[in-house]
N, CA and C atoms as an extended XYZ file, in Angstrom:
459
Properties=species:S:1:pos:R:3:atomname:S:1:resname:S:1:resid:I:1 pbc="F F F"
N       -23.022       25.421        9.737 N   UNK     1
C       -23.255       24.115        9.148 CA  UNK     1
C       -24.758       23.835        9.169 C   UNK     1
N       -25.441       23.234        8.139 N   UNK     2
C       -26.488       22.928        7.793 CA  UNK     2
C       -26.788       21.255        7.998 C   UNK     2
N       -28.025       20.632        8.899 N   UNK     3
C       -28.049       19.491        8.955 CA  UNK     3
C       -29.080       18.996        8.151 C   UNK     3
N       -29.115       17.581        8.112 N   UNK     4
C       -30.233       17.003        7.118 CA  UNK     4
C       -30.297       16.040        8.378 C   UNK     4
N       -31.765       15.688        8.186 N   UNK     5
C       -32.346       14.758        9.248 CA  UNK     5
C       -32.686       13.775        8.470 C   UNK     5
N       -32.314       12.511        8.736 N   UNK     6
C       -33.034       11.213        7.878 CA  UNK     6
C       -33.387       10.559        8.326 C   UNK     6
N       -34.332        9.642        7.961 N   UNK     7
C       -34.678        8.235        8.612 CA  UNK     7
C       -34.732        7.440        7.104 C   UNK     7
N       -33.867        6.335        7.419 N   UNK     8
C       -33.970        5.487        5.915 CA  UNK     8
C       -34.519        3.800        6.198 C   UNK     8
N       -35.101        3.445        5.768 N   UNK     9
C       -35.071        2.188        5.885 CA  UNK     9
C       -34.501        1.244        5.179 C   UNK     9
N       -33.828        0.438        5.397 N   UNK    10
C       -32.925       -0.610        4.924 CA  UNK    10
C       -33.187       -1.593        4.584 C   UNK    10
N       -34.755       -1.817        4.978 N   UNK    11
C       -34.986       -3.429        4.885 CA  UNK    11
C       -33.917       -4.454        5.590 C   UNK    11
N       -34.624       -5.717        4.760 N   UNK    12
C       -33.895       -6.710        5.799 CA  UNK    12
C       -32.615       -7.097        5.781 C   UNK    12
N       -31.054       -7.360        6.339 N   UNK    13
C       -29.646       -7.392        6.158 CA  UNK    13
C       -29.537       -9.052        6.603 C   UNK    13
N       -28.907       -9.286        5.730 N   UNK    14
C       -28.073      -10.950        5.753 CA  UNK    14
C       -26.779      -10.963        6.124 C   UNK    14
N       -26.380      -11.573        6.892 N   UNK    15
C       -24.853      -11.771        7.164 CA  UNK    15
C       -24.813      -13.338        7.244 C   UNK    15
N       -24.120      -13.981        6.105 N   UNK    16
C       -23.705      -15.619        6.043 CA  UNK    16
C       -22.743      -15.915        6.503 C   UNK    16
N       -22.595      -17.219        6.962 N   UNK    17
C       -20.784      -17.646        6.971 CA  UNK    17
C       -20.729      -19.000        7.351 C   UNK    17
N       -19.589      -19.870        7.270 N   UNK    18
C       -19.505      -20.645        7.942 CA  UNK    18
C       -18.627      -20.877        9.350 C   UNK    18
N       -19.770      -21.463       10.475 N   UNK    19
C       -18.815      -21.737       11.816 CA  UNK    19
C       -17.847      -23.057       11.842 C   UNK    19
N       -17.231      -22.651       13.047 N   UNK    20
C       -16.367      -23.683       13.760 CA  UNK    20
C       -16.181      -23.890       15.531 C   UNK    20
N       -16.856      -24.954       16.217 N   UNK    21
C       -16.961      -24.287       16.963 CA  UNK    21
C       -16.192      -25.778       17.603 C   UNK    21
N       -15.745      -25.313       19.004 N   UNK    22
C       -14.804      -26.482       19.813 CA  UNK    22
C       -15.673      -25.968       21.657 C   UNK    22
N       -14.899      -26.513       22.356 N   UNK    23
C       -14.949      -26.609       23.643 CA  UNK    23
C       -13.356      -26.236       23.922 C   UNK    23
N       -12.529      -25.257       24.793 N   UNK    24
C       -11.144      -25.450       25.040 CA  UNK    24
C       -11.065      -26.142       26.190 C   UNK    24
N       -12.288      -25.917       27.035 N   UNK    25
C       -11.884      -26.577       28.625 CA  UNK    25
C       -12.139      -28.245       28.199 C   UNK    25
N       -12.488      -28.454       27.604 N   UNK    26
C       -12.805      -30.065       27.248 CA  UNK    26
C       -11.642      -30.460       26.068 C   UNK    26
N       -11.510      -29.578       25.743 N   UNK    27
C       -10.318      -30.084       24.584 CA  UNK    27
C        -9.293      -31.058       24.616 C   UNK    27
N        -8.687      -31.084       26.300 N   UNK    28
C        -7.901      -32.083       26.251 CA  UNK    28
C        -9.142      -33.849       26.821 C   UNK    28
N        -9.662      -33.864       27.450 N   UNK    29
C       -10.326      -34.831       27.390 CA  UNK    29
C       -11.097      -35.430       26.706 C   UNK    29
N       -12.208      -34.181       25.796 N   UNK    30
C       -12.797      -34.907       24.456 CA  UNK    30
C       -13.060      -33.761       23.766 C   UNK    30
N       -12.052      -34.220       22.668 N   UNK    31
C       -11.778      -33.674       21.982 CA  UNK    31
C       -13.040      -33.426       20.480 C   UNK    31
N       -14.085      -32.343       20.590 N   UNK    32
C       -15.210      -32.133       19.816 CA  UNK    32
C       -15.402      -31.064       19.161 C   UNK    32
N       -15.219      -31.003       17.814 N   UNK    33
C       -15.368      -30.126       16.941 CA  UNK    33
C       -16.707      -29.944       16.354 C   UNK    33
N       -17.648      -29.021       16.177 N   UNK    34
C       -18.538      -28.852       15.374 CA  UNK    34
C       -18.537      -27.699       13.877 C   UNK    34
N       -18.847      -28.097       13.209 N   UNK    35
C       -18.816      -27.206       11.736 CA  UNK    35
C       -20.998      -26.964       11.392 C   UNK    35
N       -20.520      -25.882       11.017 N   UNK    36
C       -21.908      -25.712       10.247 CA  UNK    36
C       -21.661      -24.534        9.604 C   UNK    36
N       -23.571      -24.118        8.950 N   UNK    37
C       -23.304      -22.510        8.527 CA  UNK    37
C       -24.216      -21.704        9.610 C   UNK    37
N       -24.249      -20.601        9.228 N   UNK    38
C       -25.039      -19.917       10.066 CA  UNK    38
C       -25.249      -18.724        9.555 C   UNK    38
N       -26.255      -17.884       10.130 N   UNK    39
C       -27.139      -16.735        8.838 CA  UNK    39
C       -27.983      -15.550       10.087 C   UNK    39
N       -27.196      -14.662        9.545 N   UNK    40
C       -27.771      -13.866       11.099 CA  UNK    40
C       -28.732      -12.716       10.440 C   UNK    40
N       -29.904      -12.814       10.527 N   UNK    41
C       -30.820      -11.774        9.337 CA  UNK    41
C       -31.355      -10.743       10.810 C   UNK    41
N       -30.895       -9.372       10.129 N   UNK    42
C       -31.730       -8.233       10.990 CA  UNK    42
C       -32.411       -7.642        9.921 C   UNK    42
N       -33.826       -7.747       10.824 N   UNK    43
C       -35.186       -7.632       10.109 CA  UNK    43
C       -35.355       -6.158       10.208 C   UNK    43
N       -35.706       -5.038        8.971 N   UNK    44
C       -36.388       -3.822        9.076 CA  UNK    44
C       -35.882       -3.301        9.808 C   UNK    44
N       -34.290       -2.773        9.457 N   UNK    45
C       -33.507       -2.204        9.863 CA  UNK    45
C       -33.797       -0.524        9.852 C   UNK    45
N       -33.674       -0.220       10.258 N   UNK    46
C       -33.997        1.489       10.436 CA  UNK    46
C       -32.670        2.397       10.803 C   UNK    46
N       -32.359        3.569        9.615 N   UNK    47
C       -30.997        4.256       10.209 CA  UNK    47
C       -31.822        5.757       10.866 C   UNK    47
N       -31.763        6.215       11.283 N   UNK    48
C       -31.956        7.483       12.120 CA  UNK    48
C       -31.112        8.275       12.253 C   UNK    48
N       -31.406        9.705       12.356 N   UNK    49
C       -30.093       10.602       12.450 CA  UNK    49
C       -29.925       11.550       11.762 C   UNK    49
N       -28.178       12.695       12.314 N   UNK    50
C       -28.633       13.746       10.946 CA  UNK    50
C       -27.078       13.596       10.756 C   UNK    50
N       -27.161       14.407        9.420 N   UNK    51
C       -25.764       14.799        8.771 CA  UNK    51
C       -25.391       16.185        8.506 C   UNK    51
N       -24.086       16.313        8.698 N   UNK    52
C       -23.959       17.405        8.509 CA  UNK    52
C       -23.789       18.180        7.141 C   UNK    52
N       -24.359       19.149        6.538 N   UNK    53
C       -24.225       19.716        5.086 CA  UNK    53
C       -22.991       21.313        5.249 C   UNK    53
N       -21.947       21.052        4.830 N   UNK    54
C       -21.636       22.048        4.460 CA  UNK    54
C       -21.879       22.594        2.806 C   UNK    54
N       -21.264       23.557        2.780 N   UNK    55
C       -21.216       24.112        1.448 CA  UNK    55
C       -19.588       24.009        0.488 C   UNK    55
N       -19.785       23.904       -0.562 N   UNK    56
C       -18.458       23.700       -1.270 CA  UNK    56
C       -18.763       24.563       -2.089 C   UNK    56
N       -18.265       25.607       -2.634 N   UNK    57
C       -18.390       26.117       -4.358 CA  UNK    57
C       -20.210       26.160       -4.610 C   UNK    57
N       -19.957       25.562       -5.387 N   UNK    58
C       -21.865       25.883       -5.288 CA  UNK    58
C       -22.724       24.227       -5.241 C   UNK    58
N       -22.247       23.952       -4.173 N   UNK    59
C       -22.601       22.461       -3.931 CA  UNK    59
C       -22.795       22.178       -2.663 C   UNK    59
N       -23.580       20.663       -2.186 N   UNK    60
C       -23.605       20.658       -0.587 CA  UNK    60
C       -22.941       19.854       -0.777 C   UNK    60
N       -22.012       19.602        0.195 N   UNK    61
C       -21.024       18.195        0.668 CA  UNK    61
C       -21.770       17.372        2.233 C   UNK    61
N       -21.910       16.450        1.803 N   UNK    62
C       -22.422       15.684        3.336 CA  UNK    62
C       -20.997       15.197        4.034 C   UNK    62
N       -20.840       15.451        5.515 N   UNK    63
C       -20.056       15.225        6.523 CA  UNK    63
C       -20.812       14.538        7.982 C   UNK    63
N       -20.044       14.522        8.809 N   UNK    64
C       -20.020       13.742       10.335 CA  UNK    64
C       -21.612       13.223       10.345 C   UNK    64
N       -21.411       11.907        9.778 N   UNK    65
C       -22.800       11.443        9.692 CA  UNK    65
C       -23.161       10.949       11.639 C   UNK    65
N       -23.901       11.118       12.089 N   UNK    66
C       -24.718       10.910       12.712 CA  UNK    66
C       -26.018       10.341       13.117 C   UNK    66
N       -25.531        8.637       12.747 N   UNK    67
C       -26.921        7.595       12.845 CA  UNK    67
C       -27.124        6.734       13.799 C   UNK    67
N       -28.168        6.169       13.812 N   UNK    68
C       -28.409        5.238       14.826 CA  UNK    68
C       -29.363        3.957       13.878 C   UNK    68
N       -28.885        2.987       14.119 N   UNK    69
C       -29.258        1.841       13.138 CA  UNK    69
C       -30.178        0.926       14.325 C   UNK    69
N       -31.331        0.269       14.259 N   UNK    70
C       -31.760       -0.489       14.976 CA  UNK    70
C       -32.954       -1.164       14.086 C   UNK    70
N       -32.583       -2.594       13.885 N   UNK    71
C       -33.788       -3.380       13.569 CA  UNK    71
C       -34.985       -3.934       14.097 C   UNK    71
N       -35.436       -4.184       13.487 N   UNK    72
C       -36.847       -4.732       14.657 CA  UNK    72
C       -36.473       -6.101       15.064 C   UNK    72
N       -36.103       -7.478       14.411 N   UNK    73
C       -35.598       -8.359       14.988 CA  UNK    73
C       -34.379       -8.751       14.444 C   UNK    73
N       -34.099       -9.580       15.291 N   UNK    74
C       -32.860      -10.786       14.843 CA  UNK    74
C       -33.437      -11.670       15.248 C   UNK    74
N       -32.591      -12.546       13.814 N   UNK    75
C       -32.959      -14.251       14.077 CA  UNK    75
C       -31.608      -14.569       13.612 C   UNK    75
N       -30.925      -15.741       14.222 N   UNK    76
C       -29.633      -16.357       13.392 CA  UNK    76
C       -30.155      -17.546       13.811 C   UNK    76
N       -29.853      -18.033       12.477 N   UNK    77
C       -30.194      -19.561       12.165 CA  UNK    77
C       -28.737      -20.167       11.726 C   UNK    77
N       -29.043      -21.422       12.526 N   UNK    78
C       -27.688      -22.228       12.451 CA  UNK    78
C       -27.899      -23.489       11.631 C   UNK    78
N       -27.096      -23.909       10.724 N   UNK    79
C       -27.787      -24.932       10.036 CA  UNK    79
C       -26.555      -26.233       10.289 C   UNK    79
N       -26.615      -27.653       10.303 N   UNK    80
C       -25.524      -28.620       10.826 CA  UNK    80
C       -25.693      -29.959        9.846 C   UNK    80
N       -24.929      -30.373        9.882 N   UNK    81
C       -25.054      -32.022        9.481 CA  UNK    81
C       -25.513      -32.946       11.096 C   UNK    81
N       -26.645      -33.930       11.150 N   UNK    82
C       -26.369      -34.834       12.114 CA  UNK    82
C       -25.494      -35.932       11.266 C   UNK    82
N       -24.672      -36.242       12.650 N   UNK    83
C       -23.222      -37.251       12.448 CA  UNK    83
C       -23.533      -38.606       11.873 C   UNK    83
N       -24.557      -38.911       12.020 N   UNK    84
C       -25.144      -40.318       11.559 CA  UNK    84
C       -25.824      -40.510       10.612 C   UNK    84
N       -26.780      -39.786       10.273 N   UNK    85
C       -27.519      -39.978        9.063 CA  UNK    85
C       -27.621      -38.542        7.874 C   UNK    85
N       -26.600      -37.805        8.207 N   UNK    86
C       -26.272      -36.640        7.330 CA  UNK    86
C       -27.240      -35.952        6.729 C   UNK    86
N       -28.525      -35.915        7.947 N   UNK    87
C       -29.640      -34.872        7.272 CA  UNK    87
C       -29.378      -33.388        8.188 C   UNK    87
N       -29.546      -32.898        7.407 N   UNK    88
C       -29.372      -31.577        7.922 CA  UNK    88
C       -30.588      -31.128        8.885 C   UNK    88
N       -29.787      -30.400        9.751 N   UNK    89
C       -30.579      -29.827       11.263 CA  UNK    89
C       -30.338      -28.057       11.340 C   UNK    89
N       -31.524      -27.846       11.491 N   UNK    90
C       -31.820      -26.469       11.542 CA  UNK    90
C       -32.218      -25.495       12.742 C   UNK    90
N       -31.397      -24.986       13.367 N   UNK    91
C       -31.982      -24.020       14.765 CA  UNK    91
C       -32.143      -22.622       14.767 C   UNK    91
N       -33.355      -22.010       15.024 N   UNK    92
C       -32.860      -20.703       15.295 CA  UNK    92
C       -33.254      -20.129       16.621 C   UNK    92
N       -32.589      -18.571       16.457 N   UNK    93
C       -32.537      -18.264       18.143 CA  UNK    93
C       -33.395      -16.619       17.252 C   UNK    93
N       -34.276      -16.404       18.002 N   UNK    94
C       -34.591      -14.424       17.723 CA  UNK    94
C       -34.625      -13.455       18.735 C   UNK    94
N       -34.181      -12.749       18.771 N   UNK    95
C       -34.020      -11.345       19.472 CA  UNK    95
C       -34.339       -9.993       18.647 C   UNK    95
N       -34.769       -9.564       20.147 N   UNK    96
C       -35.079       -7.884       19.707 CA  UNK    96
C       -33.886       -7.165       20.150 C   UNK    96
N       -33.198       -7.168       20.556 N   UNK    97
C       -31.921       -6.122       21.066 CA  UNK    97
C       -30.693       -6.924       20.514 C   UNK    97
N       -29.810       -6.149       19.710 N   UNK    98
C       -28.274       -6.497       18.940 CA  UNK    98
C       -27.604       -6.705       20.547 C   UNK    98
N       -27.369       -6.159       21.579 N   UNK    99
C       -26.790       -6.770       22.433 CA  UNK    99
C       -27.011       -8.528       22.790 C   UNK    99
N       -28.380       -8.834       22.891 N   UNK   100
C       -28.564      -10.119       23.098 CA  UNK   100
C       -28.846      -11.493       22.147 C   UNK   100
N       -28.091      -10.931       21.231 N   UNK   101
C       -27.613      -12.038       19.895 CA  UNK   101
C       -26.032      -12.128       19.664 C   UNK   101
N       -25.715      -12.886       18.699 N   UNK   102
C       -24.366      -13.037       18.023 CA  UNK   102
C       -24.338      -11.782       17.406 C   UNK   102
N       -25.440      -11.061       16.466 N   UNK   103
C       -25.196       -9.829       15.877 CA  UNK   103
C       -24.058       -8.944       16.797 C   UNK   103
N       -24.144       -8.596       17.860 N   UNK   104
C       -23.379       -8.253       18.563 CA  UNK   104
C       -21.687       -8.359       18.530 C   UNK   104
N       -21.167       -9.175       18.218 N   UNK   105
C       -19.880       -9.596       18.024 CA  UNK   105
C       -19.414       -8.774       16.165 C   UNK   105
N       -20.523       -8.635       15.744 N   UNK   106
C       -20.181       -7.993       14.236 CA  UNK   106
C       -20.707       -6.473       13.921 C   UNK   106
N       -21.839       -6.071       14.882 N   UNK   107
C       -22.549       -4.527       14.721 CA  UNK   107
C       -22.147       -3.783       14.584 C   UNK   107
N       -20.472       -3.277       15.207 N   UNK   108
C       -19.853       -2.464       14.828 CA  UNK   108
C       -19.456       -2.037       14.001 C   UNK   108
N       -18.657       -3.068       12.929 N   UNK   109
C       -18.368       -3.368       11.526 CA  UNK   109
C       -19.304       -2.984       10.721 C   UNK   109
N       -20.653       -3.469       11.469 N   UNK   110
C       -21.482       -3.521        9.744 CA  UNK   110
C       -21.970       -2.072        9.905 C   UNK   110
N       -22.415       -1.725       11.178 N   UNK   111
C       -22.940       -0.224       10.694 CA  UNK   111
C       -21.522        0.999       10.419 C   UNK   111
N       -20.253        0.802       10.649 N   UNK   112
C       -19.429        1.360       10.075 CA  UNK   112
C       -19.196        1.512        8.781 C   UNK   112
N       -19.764        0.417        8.101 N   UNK   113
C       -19.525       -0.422        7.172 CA  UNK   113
C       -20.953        0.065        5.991 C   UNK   113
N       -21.994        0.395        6.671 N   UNK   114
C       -23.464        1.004        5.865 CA  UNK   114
C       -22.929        2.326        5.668 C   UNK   114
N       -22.774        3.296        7.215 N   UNK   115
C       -22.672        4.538        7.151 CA  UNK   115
C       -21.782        4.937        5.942 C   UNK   115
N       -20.328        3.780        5.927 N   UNK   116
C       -19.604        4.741        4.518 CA  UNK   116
C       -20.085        4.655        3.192 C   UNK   116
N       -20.663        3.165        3.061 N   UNK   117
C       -21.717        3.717        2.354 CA  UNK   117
C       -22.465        4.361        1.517 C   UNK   117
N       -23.314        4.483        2.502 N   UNK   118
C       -24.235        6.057        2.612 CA  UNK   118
C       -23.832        7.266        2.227 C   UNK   118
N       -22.219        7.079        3.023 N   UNK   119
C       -21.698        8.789        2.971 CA  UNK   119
C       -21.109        8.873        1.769 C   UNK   119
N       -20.616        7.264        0.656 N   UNK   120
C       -20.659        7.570       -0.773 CA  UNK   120
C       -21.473        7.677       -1.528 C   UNK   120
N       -22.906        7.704       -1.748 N   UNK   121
C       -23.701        7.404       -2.411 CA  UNK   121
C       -24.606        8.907       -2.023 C   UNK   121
N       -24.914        9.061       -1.250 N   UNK   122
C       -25.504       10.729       -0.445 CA  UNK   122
C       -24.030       11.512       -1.354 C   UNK   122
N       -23.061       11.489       -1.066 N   UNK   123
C       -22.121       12.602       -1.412 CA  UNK   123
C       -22.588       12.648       -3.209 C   UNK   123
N       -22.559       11.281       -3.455 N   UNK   124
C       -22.087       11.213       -4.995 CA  UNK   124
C       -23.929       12.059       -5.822 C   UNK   124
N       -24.920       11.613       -5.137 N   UNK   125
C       -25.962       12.466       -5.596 CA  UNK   125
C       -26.452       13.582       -5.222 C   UNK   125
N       -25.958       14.433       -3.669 N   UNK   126
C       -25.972       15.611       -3.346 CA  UNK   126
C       -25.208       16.718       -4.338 C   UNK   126
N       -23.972       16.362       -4.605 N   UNK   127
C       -23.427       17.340       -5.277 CA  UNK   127
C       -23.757       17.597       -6.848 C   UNK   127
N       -24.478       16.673       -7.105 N   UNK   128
C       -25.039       16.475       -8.495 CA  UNK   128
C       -25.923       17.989       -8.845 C   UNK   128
N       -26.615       18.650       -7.809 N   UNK   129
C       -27.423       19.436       -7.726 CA  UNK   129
C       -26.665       21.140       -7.218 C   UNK   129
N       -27.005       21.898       -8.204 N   UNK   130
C       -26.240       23.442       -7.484 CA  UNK   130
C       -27.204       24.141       -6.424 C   UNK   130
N       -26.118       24.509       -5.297 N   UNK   131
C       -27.183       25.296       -4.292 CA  UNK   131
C       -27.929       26.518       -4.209 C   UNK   131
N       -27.673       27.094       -5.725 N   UNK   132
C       -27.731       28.089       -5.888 CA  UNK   132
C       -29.585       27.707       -6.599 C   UNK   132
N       -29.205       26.707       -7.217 N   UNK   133
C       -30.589       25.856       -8.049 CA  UNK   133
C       -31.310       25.846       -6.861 C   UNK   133
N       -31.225       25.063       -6.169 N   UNK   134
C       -32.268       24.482       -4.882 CA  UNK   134
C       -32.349       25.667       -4.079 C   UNK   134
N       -32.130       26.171       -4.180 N   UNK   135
C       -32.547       27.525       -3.012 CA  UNK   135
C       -33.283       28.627       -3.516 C   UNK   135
N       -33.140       28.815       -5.342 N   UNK   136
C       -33.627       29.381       -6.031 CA  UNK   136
C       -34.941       30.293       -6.265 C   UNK   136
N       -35.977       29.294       -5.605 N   UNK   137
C       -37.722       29.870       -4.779 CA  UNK   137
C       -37.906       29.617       -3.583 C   UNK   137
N       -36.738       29.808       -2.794 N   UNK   138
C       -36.817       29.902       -1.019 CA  UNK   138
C       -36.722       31.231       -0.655 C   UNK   138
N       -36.706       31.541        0.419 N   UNK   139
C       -36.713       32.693        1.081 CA  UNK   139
C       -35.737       33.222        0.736 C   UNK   139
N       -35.509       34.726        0.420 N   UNK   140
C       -34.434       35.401       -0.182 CA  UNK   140
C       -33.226       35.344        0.733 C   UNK   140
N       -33.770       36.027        2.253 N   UNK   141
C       -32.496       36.295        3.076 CA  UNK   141
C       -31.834       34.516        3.174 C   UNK   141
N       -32.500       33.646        3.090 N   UNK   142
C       -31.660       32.520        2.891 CA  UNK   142
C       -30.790       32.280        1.788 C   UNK   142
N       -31.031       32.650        0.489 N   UNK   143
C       -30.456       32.389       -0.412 CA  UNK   143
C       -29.323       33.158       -0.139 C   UNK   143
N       -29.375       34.809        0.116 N   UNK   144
C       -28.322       35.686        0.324 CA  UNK   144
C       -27.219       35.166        1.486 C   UNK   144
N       -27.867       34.472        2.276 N   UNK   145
C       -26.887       33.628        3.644 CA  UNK   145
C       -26.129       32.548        3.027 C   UNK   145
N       -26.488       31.906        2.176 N   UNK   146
C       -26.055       31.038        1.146 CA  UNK   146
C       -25.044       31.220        0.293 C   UNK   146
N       -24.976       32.435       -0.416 N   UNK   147
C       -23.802       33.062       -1.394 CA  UNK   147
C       -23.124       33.454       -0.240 C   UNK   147
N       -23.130       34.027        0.822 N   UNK   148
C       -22.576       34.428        1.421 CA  UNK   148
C       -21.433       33.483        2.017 C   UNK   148
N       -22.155       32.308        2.573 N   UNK   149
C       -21.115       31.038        2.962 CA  UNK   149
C       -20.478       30.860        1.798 C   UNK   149
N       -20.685       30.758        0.466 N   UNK   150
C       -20.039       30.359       -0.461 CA  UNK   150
C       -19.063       31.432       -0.783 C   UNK   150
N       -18.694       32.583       -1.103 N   UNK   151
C       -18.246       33.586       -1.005 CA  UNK   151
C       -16.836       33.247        0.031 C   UNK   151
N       -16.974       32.890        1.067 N   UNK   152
C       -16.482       32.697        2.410 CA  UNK   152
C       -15.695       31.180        2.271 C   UNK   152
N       -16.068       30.590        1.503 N   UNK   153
C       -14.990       28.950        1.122 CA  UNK   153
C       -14.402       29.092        0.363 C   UNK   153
């Protein structure tokens, strides 16, 4: 198996939504609901990592991707109505580590969620290209190692 090493940058990722948030231990005595939105932006996201290239016919197929995603910050900003005069109130919180934000509660998802992705969009323009093409003015005994795997699928 043949790997590819990448580093991609992603730029910056938005995740919107709207909250709901309560108290349960207070719930029966006072009873307080809050609503707002909230916006969790990871800044200059960076994927790292390699993939694996096999060979198909005369094509590379990308497999068992192998990344590591880390942005430079987080900020989630919470946005609210005040109860009395219905101007809107704005907070935010920033972090450098996805453990010590809300990002945390969703990271899993979303980089599950990039990697496939990736692994459609890499597949769909890798195979576009024959390996027989790209190897074409490389080193011979490589090319011959090459037919050879192919030969062998």
């Amino acid at each position: 198996m043949l790997t590819l090493t990448m580093t991609l940058n992603l730029g910056n990722l938005r995740v919107e939504g709207e909250y709901q948030a309560n108290n349960k231990t207070l719930q029966k005595l006072l009873p307080i609901t809050h609503t707002g939105k909230i916006a969790v932006t990871l800044e200059n996201v960076f994927a790292t990592g390699r993939v694996g290239l096999f060979i198909r016919e005369d094509s590379f197929v990308a497999e068992h991707y192998d990344l590591e995603y880390k942005p430079e910050d987080i900020t989630v900003t919470v946005t609210y109505q005040e109860d009395d005069s219905g101007i809107p109130v704005v907070n935010e919180i920033t972090g450098r580590k996805i453990e010590d934000t809300l990002a945390n509660t969703f990271w899993p998802e979303l980089t599950d969620t990039i990697t496939n992705l990736l692994h459609r969009q890499l597949g769909a323009v890798i195979v576009e290209d024959s390996v027989t093409e790209l190897l074409a003015d490389n080193d011979e005994e490589l090319s011959t190692d090459t037919r050879s795997i192919q030969a062998n699928t």
